[in-house]
C-alpha positions as CSV (number, residue, x, y, z in Angstrom):
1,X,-9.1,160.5,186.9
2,X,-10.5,163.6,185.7
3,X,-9.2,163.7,182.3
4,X,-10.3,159.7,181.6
5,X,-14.0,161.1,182.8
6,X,-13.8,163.9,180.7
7,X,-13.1,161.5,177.8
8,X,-15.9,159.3,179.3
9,X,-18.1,162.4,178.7
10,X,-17.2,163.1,175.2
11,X,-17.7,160.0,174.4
12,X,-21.0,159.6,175.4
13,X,-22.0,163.1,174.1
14,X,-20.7,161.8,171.0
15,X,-22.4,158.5,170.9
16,X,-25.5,160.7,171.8
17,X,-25.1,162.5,168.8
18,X,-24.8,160.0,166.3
19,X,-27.5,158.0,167.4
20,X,-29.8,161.2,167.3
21,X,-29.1,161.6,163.4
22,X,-29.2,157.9,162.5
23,X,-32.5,158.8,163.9
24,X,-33.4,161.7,161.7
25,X,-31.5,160.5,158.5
26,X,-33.6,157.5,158.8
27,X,-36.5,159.0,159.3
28,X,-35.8,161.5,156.0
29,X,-35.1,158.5,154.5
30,X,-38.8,156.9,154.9
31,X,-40.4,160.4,154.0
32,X,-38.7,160.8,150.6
33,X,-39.0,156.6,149.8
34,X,-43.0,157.6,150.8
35,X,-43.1,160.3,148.4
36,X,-41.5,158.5,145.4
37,X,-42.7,155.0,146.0
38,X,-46.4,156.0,146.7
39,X,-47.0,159.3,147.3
40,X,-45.8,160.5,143.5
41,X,-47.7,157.5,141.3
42,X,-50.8,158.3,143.2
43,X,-50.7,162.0,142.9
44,X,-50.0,162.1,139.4
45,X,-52.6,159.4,138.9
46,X,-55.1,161.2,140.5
47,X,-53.9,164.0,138.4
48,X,-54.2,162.6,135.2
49,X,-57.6,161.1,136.4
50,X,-58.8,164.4,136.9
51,X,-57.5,167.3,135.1
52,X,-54.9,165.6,133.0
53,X,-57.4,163.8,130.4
54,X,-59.3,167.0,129.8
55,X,-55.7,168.7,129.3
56,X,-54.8,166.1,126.6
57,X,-58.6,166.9,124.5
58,X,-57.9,170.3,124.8
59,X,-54.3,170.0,123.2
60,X,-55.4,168.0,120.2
61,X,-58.1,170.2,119.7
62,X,-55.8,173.3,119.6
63,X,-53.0,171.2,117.6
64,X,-56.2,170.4,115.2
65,X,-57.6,174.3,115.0
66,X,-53.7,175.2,114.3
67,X,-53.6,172.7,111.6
68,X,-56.9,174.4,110.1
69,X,-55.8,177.7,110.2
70,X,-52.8,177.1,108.6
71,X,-54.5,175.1,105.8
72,X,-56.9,178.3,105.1
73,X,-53.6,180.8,105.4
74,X,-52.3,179.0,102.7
75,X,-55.4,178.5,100.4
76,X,-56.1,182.5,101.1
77,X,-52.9,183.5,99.8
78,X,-53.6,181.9,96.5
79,X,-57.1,183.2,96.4
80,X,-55.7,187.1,96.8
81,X,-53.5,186.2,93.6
82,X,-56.8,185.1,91.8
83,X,-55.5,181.8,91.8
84,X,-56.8,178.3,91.8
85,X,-55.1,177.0,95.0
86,X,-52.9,173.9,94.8
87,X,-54.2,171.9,97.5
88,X,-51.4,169.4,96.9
89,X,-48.6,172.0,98.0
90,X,-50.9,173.3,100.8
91,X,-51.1,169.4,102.1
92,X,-47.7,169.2,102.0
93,X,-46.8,172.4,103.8
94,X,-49.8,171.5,106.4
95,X,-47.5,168.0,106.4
96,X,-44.2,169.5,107.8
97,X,-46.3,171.8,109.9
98,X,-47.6,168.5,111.6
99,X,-44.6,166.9,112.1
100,X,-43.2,170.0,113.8
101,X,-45.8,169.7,116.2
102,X,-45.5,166.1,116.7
103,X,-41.3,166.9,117.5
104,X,-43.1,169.4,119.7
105,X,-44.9,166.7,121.6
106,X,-42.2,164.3,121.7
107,X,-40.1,166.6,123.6
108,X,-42.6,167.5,125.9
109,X,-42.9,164.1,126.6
110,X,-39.2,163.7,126.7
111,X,-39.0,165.8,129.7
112,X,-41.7,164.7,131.6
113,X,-39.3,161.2,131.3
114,X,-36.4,163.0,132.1
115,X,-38.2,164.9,135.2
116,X,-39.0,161.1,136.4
117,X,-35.2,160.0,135.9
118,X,-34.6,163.1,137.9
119,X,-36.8,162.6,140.6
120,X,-35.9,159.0,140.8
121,X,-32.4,159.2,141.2
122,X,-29.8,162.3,142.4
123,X,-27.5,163.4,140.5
124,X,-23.7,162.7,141.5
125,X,-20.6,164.7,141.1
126,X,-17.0,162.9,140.6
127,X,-16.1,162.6,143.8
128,X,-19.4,161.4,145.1
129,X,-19.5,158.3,142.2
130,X,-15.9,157.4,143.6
131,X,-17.9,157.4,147.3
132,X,-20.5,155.4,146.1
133,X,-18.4,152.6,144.1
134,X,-16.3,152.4,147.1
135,X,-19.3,151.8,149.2
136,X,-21.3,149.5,147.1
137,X,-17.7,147.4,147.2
138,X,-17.7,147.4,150.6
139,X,-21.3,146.5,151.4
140,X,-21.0,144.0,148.6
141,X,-18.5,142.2,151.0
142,X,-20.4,143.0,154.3
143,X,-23.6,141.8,153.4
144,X,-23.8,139.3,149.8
145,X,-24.9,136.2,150.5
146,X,-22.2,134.0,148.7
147,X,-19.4,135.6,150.6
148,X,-21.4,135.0,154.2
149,X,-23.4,132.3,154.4
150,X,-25.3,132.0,157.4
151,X,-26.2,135.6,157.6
152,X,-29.5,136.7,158.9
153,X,-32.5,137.5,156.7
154,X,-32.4,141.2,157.6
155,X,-28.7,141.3,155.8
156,X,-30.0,139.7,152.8
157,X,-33.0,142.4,152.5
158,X,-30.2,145.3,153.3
159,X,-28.6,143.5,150.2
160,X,-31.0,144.1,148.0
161,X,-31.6,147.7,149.1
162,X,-27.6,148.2,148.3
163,X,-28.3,146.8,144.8
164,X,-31.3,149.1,144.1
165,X,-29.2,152.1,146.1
166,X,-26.5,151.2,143.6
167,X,-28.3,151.0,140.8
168,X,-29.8,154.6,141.3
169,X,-26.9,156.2,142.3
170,X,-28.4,157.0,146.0
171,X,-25.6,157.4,147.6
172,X,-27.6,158.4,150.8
173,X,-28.6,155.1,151.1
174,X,-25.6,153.6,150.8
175,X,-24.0,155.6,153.6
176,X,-26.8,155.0,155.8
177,X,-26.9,151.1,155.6
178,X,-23.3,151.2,155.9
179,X,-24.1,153.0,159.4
180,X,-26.4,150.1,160.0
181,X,-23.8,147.1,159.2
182,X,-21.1,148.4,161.0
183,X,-19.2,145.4,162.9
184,X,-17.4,147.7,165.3
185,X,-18.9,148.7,168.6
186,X,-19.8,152.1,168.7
187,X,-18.5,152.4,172.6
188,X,-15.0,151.4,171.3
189,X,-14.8,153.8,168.4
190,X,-12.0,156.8,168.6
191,X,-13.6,159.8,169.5
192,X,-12.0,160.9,165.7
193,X,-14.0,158.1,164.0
194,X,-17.4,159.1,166.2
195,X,-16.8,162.6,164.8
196,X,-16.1,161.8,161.1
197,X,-19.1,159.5,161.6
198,X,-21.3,162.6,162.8
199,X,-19.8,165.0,159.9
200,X,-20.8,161.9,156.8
201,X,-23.9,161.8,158.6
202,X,-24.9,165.5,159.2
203,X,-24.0,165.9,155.3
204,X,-26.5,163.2,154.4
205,X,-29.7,164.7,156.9
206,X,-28.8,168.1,154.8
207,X,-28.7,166.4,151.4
208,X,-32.0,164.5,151.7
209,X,-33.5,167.6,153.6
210,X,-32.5,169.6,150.6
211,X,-34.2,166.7,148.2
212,X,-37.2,166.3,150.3
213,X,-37.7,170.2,149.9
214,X,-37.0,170.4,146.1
215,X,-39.5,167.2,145.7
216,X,-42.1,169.6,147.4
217,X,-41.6,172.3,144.8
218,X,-42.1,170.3,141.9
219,X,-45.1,168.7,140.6
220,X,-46.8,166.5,141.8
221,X,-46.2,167.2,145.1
222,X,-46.5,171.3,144.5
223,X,-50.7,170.3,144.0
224,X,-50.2,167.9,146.8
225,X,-53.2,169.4,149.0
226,X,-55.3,171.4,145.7
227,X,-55.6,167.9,144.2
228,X,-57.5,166.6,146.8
229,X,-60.0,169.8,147.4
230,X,-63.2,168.5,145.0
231,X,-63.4,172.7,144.5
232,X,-60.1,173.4,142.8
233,X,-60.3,170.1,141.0
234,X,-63.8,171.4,139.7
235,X,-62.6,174.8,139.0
236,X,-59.6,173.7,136.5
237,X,-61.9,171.4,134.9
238,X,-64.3,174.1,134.4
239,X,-61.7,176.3,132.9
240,X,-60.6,173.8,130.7
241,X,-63.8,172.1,129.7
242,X,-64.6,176.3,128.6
243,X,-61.5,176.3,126.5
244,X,-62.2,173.0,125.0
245,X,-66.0,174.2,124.1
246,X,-64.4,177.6,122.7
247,X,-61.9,175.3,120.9
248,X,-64.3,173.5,118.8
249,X,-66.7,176.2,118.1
250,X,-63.3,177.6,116.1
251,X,-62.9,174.2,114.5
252,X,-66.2,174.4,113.1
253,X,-66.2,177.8,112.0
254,X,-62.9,176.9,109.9
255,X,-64.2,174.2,108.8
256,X,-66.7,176.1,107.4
257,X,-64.8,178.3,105.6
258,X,-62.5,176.0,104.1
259,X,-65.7,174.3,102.4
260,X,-65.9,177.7,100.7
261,X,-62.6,177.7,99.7
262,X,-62.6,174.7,98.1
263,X,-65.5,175.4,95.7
264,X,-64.0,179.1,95.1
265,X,-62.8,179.7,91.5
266,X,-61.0,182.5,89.7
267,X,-63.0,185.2,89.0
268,X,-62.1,184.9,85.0
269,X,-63.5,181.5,85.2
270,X,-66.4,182.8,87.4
């Protein structure tokens, strides 16, 4: 008698349990769909808006005073020889220099792509990909359409989600609906299922607790509450709005000088 209430007991603290994370992983879950789904276009909108645009000037302005100064470098090395410059091999020189700049750019952009792919989607070792086909075959069974008609809607929605899940390797996801399509009663479970139930899903609350915090580090979310205060916002403008002034005040002071170098001759043909 004592020993079956003693089970009884486990059981219960158990069931307890599991229903407690479902809970929490679920509620992860929503935070870090919030923050990828809406809270990271908006934030790097707002950024771009703001501070990004004025970024951007002030890049092609410094690309453009780089440009220039190589140009002049090359012209004053011919005029310290006493030398009419060739300005067809300085052009060509400025050229390369350009498209090294423009590889520059493209990789730049190439990681900002590659920081999206990252925060999109986790990254999966071996053994997890083997988890995940496993489940997307399983859920595949549980919950297409084809293979049970008659289903209710909310199946055919928690298909799609194991599609998308699939698709970007969340294998979170796919653990968690499976927790949500189980057929078994939970009450009926060996107490060894209810445990390795409570292990898969005290590993998933760390994993998306670890994602949630490394999405916080990174940007957008790292300028999460600066983007919003109108005085930070105004003070990186400011700074950048002074570079982009100082910027252009160089431009025109090469420009300047290179006018003089192109009507500079040899002194012997002075």
């Amino acid at each position: 008698m004592n020993e079956g209430l003693t089970v009884h007991k486990t059981t219960a603290r158990l069931l307890r349990k599991l229903e407690e994370l479902k809970r929490e992983s679920a509620n992860l879950f929503n935070k870090r769909d919030e923050m990828l789904t809406y809270e990271y276009p908006h934030l790097v909108s707002l950024y771009l808006t703001l501070i990004g645009q004025l970024q951007y000037e002030e890049f092609s302005l410094d690309v453009e005073v780089k440009v220039l100064s190589l140009r002049l470098s090359l012209i004053q090395a011919y005029i310290n020889r006493n030398q009419y410059p060739d300005f067809e091999a300085v052009e060509e020189k400025v050229r390369i220099e350009k498209e090294n700049y423009q590889r520059l750019l493209n990789e730049k952009m190439e990681d900002i792509k590659a920081a999206k792919e990252y925060l999109a989607s986790p990254l999966l070792s071996q053994e997890d990909s083997r988890e995940l086909k496993a489940l997307y075959v399983l859920l595949v069974k549980k919950l297409h359409p084809d293979i049970n008609p008659g289903q209710p809607e909310s199946h055919k929605e928690l298909f799609l989600k194991v599609v998308a899940a699939y698709k970007s390797q969340d294998l979170a996801t796919l653990r968690q609906i499976l927790l949500m399509v189980e057929t078994d009663s939970m009450e009926n479970l060996p107490e060894e299922t209810l445990q390795d139930q409570i292990g898969k899903l005290e590993d998933t609350v760390r994993r998306i607790k670890e994602r949630i915090d490394e999405l916080e580090a990174q940007f957008p979310f790292d300028i999460r509450e600066k983007i919003y205060d109108k005085k930070w916002v105004a003070e990186q403008q400011g700074l950048i709005k002074e570079s982009i002034e100082a910027l252009k005040v160089k431009k025109q002071s090469l420009e300047q000088i290179l006018m003089a170098y192109r009507s500079w001759k040899p002194e012997s043909l002075s």
